[in-house]
C-alpha positions as a LaTeX table, in Angstrom:
\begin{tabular}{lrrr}
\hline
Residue & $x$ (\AA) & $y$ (\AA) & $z$ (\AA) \\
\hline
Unk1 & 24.59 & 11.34 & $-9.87$ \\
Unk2 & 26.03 & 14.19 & $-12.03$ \\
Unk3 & 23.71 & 16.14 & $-14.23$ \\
Unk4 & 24.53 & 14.57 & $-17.98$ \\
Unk5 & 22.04 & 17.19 & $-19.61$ \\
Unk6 & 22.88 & 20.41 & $-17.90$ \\
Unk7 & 26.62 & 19.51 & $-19.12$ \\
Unk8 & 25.95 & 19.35 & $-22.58$ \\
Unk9 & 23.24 & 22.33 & $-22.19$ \\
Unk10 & 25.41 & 25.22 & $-22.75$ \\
Unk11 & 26.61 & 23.57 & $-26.13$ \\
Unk12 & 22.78 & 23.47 & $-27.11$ \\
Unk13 & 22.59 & 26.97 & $-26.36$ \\
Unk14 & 25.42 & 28.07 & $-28.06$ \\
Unk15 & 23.72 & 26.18 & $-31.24$ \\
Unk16 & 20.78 & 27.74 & $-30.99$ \\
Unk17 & 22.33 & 31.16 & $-30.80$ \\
Unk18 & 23.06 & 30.94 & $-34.41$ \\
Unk19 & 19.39 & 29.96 & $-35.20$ \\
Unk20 & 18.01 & 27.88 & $-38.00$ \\
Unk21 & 17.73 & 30.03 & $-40.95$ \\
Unk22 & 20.80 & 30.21 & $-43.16$ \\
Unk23 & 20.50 & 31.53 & $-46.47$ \\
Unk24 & 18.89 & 29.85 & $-49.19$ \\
Unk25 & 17.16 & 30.19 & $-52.66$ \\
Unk26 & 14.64 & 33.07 & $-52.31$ \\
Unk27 & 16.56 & 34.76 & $-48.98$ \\
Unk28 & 17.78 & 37.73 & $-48.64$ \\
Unk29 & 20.77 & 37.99 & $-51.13$ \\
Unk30 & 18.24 & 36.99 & $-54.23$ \\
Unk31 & 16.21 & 39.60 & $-53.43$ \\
Unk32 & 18.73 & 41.83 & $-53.56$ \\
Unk33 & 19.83 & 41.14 & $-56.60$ \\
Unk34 & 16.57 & 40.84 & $-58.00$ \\
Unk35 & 15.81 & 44.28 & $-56.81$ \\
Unk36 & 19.31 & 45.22 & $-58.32$ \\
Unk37 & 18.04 & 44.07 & $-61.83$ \\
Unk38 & 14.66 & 45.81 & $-61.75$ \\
Unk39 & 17.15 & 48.86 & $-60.95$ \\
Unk40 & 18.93 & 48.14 & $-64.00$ \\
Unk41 & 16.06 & 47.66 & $-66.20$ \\
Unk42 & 14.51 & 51.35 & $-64.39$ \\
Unk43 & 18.02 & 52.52 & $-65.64$ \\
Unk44 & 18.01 & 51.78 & $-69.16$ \\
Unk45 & 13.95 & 52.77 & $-69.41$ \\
Unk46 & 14.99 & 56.06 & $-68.14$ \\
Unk47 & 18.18 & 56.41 & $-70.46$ \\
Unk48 & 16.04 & 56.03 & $-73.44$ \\
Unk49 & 13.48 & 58.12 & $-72.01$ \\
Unk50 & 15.93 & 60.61 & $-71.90$ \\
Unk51 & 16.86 & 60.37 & $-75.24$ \\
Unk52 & 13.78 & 61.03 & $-76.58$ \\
Unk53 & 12.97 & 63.95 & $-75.00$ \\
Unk54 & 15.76 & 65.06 & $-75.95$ \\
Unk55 & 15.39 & 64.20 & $-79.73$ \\
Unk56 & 11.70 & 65.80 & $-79.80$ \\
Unk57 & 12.76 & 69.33 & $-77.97$ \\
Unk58 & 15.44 & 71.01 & $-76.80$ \\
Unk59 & 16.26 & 74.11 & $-74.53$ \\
Unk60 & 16.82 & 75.55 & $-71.04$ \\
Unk61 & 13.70 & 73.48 & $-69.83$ \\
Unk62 & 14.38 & 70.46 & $-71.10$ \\
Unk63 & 18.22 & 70.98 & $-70.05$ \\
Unk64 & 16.12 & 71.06 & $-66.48$ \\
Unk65 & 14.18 & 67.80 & $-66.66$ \\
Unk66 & 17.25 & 65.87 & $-68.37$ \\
Unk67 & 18.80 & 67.08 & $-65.49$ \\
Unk68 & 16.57 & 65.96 & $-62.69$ \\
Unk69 & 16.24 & 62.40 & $-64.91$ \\
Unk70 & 19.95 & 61.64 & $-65.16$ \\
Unk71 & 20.87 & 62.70 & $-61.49$ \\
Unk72 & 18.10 & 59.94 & $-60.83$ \\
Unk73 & 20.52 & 57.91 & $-63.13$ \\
Unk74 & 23.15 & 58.06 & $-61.54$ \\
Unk75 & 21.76 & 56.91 & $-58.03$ \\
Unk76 & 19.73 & 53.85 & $-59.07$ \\
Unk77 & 23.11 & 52.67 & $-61.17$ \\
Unk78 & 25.33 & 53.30 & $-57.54$ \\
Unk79 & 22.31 & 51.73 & $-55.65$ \\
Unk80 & 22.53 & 48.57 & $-57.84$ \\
Unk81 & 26.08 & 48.02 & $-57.84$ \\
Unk82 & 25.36 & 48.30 & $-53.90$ \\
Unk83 & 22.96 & 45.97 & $-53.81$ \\
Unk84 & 24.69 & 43.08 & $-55.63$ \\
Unk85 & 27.68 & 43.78 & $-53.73$ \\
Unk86 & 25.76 & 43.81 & $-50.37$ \\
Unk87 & 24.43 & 40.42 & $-51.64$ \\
Unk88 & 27.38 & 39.23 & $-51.79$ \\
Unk89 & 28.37 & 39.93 & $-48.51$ \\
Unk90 & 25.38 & 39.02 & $-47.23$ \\
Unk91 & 26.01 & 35.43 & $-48.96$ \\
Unk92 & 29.70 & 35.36 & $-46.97$ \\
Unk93 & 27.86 & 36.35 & $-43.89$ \\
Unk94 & 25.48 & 33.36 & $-44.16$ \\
Unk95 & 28.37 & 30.66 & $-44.99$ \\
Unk96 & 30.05 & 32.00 & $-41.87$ \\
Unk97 & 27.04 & 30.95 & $-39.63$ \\
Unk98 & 26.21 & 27.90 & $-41.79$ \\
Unk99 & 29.64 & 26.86 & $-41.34$ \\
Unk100 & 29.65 & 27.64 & $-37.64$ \\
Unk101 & 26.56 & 25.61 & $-36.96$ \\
Unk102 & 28.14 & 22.65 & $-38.34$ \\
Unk103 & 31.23 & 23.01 & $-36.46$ \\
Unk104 & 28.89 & 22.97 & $-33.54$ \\
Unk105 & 26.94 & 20.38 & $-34.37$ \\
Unk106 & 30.59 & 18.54 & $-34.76$ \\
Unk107 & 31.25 & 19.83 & $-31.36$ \\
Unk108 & 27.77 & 18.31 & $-29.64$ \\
Unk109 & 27.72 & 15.14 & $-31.37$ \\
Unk110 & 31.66 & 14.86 & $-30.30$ \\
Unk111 & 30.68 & 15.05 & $-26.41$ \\
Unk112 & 27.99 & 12.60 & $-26.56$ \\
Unk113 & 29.98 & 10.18 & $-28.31$ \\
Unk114 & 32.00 & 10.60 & $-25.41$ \\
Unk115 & 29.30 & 10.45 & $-22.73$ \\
Unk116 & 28.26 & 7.22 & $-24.48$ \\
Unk117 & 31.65 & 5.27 & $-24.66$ \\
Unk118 & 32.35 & 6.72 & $-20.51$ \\
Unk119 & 28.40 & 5.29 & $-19.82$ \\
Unk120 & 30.06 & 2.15 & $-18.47$ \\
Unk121 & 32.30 & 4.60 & $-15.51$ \\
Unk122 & 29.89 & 6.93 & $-14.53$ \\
Unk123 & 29.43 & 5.44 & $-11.73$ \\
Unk124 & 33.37 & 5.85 & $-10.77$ \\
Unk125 & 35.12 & 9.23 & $-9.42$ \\
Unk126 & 37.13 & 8.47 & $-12.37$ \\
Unk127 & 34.67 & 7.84 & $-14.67$ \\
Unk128 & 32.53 & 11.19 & $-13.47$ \\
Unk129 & 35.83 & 13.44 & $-13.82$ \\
Unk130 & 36.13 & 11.97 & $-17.87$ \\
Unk131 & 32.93 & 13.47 & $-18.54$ \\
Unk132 & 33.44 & 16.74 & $-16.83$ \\
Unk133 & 36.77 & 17.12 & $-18.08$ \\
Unk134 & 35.19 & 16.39 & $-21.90$ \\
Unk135 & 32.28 & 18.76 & $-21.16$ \\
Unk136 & 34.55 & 21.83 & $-20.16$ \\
Unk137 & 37.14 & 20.72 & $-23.35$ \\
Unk138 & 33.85 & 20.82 & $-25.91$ \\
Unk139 & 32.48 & 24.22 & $-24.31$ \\
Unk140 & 35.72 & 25.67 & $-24.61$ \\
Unk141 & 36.07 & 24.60 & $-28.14$ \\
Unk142 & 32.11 & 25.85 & $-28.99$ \\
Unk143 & 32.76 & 29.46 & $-27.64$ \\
Unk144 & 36.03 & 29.37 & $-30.19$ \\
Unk145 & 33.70 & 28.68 & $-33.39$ \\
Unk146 & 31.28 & 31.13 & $-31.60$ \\
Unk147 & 34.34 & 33.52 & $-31.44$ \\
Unk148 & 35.62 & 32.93 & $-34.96$ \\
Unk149 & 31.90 & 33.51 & $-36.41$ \\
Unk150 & 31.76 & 37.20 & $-34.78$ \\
Unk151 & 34.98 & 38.01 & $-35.85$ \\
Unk152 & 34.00 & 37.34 & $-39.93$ \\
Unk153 & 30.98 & 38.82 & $-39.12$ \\
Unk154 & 32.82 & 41.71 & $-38.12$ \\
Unk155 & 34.62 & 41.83 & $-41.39$ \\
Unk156 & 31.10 & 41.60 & $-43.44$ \\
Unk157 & 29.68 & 44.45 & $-41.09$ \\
Unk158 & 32.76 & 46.65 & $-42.27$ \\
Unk159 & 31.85 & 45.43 & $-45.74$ \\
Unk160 & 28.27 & 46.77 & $-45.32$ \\
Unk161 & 29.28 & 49.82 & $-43.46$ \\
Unk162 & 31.75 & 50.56 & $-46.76$ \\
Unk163 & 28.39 & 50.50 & $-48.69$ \\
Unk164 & 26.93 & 53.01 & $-47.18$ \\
Unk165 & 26.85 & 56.52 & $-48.94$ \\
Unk166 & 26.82 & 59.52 & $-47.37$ \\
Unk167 & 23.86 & 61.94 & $-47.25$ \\
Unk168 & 22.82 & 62.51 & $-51.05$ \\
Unk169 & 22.11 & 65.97 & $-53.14$ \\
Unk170 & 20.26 & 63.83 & $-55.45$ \\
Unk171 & 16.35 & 63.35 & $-55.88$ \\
Unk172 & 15.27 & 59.56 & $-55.74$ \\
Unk173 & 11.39 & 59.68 & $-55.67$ \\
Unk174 & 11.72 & 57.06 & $-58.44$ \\
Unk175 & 13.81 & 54.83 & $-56.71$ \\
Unk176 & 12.43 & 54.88 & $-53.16$ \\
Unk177 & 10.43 & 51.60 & $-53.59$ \\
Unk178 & 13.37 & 49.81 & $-54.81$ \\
Unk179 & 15.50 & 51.10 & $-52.13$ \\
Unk180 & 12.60 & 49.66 & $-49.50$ \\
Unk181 & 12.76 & 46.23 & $-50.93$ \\
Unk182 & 16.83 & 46.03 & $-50.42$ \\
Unk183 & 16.45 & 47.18 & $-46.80$ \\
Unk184 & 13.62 & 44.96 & $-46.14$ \\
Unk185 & 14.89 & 41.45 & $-47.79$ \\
Unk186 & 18.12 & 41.98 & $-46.14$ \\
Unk187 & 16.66 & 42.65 & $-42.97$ \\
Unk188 & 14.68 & 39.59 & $-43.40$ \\
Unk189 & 17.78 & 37.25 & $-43.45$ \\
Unk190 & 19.66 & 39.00 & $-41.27$ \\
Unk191 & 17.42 & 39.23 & $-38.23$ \\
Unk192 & 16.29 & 35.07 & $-39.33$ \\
Unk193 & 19.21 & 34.02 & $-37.96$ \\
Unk194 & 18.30 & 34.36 & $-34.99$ \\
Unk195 & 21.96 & 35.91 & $-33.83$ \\
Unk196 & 22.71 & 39.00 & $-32.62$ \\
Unk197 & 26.27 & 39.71 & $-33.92$ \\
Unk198 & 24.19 & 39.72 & $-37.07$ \\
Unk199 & 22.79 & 42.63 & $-36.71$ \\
Unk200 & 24.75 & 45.29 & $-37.68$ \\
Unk201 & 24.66 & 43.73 & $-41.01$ \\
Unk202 & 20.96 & 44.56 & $-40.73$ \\
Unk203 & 21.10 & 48.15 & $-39.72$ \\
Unk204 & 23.95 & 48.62 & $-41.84$ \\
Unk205 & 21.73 & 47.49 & $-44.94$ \\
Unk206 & 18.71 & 49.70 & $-43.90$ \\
Unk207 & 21.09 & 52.75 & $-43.35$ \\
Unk208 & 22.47 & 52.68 & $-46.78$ \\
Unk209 & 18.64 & 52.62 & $-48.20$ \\
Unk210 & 17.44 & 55.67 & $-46.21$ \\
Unk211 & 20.03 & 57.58 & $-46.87$ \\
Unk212 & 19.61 & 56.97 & $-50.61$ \\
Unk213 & 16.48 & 58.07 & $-50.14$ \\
Unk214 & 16.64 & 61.53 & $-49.66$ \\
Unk215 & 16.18 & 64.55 & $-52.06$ \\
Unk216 & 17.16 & 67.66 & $-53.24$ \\
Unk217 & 18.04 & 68.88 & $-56.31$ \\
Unk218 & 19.76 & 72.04 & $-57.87$ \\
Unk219 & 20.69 & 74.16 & $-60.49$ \\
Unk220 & 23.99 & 76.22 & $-60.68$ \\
Unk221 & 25.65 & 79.06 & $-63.11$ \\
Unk222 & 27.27 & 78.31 & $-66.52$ \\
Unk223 & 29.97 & 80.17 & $-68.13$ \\
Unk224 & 30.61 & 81.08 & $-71.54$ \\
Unk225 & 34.57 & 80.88 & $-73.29$ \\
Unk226 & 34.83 & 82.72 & $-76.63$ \\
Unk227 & 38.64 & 82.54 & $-76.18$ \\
Unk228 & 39.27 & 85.88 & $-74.71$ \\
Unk229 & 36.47 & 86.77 & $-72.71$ \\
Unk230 & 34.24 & 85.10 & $-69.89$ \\
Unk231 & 30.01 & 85.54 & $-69.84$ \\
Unk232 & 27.93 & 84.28 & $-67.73$ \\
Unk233 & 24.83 & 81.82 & $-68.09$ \\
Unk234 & 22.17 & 79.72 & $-66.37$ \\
Unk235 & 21.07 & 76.48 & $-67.42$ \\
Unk236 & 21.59 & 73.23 & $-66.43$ \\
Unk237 & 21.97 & 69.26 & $-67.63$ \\
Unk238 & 22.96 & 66.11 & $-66.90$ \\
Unk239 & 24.55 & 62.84 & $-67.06$ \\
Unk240 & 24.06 & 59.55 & $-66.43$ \\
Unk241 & 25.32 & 57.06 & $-63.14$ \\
Unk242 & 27.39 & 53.55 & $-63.24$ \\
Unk243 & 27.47 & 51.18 & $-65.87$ \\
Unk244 & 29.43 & 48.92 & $-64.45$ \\
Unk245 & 32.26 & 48.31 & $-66.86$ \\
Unk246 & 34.53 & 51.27 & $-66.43$ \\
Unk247 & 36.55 & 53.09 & $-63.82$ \\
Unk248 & 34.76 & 54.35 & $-60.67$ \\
Unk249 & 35.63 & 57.75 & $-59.69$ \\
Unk250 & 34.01 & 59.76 & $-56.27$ \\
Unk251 & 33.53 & 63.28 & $-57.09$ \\
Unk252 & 33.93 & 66.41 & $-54.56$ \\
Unk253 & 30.41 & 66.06 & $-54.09$ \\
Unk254 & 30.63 & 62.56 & $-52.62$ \\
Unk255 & 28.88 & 60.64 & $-55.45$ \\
Unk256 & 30.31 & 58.06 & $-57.12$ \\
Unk257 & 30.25 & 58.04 & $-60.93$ \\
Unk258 & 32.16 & 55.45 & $-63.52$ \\
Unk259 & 34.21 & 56.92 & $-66.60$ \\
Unk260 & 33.84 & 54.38 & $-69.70$ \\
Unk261 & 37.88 & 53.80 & $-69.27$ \\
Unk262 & 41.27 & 54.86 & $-67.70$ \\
Unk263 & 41.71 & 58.11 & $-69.89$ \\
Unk264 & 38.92 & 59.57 & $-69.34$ \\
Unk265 & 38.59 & 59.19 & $-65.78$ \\
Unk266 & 42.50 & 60.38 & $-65.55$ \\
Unk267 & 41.42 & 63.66 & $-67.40$ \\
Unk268 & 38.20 & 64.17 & $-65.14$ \\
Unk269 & 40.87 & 63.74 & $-61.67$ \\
Unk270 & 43.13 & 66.58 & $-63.82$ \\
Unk271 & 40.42 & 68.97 & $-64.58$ \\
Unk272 & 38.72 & 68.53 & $-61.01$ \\
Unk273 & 42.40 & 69.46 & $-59.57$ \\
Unk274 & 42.28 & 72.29 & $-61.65$ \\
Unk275 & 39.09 & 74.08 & $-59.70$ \\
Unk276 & 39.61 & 76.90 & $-58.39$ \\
Unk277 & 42.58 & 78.34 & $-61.10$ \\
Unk278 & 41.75 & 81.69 & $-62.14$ \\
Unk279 & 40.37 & 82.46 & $-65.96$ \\
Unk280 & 43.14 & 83.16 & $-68.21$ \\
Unk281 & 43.00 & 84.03 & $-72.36$ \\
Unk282 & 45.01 & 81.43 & $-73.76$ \\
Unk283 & 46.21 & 79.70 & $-70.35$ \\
Unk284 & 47.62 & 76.21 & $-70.29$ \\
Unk285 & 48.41 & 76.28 & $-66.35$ \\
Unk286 & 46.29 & 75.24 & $-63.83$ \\
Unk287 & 46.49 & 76.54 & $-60.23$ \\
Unk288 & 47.49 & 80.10 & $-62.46$ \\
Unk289 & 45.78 & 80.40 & $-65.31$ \\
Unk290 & 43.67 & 78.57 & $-67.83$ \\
Unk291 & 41.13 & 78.85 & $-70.27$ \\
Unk292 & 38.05 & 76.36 & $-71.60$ \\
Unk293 & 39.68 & 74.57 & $-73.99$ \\
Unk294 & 43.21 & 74.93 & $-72.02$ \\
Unk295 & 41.56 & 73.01 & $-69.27$ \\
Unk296 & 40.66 & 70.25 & $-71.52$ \\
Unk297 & 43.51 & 69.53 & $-73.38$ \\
Unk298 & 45.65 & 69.50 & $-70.33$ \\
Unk299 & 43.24 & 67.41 & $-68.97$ \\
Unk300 & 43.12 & 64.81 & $-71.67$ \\
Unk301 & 47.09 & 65.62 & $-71.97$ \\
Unk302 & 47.54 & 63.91 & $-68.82$ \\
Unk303 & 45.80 & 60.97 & $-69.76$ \\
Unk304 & 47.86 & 61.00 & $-72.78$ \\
Unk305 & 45.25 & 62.03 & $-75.44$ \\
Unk306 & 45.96 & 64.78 & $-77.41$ \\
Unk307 & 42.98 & 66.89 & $-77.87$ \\
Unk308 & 43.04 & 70.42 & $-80.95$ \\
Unk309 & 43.65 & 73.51 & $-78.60$ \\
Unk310 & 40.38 & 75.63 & $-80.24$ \\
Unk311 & 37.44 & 74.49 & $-78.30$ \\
Unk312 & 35.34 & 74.48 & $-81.03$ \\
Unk313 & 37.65 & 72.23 & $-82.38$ \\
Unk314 & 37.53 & 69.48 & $-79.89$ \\
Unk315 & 34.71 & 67.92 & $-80.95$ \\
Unk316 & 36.84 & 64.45 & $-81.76$ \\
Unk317 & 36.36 & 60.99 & $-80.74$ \\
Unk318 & 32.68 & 59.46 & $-80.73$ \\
Unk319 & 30.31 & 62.13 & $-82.55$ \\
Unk320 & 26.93 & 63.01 & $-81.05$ \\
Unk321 & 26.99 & 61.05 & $-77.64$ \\
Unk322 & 23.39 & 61.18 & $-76.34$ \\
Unk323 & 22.30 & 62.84 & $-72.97$ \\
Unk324 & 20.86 & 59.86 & $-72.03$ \\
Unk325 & 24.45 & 57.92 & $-72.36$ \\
Unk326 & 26.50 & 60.48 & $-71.06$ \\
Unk327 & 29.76 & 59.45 & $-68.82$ \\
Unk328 & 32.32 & 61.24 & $-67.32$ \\
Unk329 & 34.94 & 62.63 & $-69.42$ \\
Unk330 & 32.74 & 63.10 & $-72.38$ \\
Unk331 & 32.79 & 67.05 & $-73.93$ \\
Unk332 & 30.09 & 69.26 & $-74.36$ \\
Unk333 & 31.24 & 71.53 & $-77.16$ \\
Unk334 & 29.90 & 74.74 & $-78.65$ \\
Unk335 & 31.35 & 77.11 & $-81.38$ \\
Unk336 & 33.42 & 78.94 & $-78.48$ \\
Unk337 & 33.10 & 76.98 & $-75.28$ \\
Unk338 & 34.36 & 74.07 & $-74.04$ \\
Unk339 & 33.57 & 71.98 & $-70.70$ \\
Unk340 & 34.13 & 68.57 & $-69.44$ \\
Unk341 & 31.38 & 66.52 & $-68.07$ \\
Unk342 & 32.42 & 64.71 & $-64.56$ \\
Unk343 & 29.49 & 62.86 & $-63.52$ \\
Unk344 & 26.46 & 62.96 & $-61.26$ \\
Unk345 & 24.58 & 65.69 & $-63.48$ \\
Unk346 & 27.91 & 67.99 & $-63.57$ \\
Unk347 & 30.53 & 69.40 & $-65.60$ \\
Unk348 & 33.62 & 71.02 & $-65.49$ \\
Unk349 & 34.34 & 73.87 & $-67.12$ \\
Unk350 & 36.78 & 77.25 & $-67.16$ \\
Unk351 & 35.63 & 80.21 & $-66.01$ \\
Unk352 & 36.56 & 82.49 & $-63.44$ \\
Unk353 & 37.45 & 80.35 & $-61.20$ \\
Unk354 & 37.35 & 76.85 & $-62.71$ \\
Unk355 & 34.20 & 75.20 & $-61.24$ \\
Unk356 & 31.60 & 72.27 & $-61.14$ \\
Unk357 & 28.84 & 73.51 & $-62.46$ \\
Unk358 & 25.46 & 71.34 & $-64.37$ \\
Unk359 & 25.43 & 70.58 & $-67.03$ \\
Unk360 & 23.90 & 72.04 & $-70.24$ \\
Unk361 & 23.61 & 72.58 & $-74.17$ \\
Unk362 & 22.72 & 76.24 & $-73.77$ \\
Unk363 & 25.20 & 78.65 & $-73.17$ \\
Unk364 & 24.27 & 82.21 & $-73.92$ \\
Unk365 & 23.06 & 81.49 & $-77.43$ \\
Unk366 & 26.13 & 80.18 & $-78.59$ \\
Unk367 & 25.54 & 77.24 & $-81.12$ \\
Unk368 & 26.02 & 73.91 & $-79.47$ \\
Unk369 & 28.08 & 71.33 & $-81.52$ \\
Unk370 & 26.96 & 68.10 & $-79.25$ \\
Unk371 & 29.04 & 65.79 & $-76.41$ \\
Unk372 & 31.77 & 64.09 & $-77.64$ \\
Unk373 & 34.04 & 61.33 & $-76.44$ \\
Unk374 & 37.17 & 61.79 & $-76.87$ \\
Unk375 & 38.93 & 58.54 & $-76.35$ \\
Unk376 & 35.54 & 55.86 & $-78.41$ \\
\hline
\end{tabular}
């Protein structure tokens, strides 16, 4: 007599490959999103932390700390938008496997309804050859869910993978624990599963959180514009990260930062194109020669804003933006100087060359006016 159970075996174990544990309220994609919000909430304690130090002194070292805060911005606003988007893929993942257990299931229940209505024949060559025949059709049509489940999985293990920053510049003490929590609740679905073409999902999660962890931070040289001659000075400053809303833009550093709308992040692509163009009294042309507020007005030119061509008369659009809710494309004017903040704790600004430097509000005593936005 044939073996009934060893023929249906193989579909049991191609069921159990995909385990037990689907997601589910309180798995792995709720946790990070809740870990996403507490990000948030760090975000917005820190932005009006900022603002207050800012309000109560001001200065070279306080350029520093707003500096080291907002940098710290910026990574726990590109480490949230990562974590809800790696919940959602972790979400996809998880109706991929809940869907291919239930095509099994389909699958198993489908050969022992056969099994039962051949009971009768079993006994015949005929009836024996049924069974085998329906036991190697089912297989074959269990190790083409199993098939179709790797291949989405392979799709939400590119997703992941996309996730993944490179190497950061950027000091995250603060944000380490938060980081810990993504990597560990997503871990904690993934591996659940109990398959294996899960887990690059996994590693791909945990990557993405030690790499945000590391640190470093810096300072760089300013430059001073009075119009027809270049200083130099060192301070340094800040902005803040994501909010969400706007346009996302990935600077030469590899961060990614988010302009409050289509104009401005136009005019921070122009002015970052211009790097490099050599300091010229009245230039308009970058690649051969350009001043401060040259650089800005063609930068906001391209975006079709017209911005005053005095630097100190740029200050237009939203008066008196606060460090703390800095975003790229904002100005930082003074009474001869004129830069462009890009994002991730930076500016652009003319010199010679045209370079990313911090940013600041000092700049060789000149009086600062405030950041403006030109297109509020």
């Amino acid at each position: 007599m044939i073996d009934l159970s060893g023929l249906a075996q193989p579909l049991y174990d191609l069921l159990s490959s995909f385990g037990l544990n689907v997601a589910g309220t309180g798995g792995a994609s709720d946790g990070l999103r809740s870990t996403s919000v507490n990000l948030d909430q760090i975000y917005e304690m820190g932005r009006t932390g900022i603002n207050n130090v800012n309000q109560a002194w001001d200065g070279m070292a306080v350029d520093a700390t707003t500096s080291k805060a907002l940098r710290v911005q910026t990574s726990s606003a590109t480490l949230s938008d990562n974590g809800n988007e790696m919940a959602t893929v972790v979400d996809q993942a998880a109706a991929y496997v809940e869907t291919g257990q239930k095509d099994l299931d389909a699958i198993v229940n489908s050969f022992l309804t056969d099994v039962s209505a051949l009971s009768p024949t079993l006994a015949t060559p005929a009836g024996l050859a049924a069974v085998v025949t329906s036991a190697i059709d089912h297989i074959g049509q269990g190790l083409g869910v199993v098939g179709r489940v790797q291949d989405e999985l392979g799709t939400q293990t590119a997703a992941i993978q996309e996730l993944t920053p490179a190497p950061s510049s950027t000091s995250l003490a603060g944000v380490t624990s938060g980081a810990s929590t993504l990597a560990s609740t997503a871990s904690s679905l993934l591996s659940g599963s109990g398959s294996t073409v899960l887990s690059a999902v996994s590693s791909g999660v945990s990557s993405l959180m030690s790499t945000a962890a590391s640190a470093a931070t810096s300072t760089s040289t300013g430059t001073t514009d009075t119009g027809a001659s270049t200083t130099t000075g060192s301070s340094s400053g800040s902005d803040t990260g994501s909010t969400g809303t706007g346009v996302k833009i990935t600077l030469p550093d590899g961060s990614t930062v988010e302009a409050p709308n289509e104009e401005a992040a136009t005019a921070v692509r122009s002015a970052i194109s211009a790097v490099g163009t050599p300091y010229v009294w009245g230039g308009n042309t970058p690649g051969s020669g350009i001043d401060c507020s040259g650089l800005t007005k063609y930068a906001y030119g391209e975006a079709g804003v017209e911005l005053p061509r005095l630097a100190q008369e740029q200050h237009i659009g939203h008066p008196q933006v606060s460090p703390g809710d800095l975003m790229p494309g904002d100005l930082a004017v003074w009474d001869g100087h004129v830069a462009m903040v890009v994002g991730n704790g930076q500016l652009v600004e003319a010199g010679d060359p045209v370079s990313i430097s911090s940013i600041r509000t000092e700049n060789s005593g000149m009086e600062f006016y405030g950041f403006y936005r030109p297109t509020a």
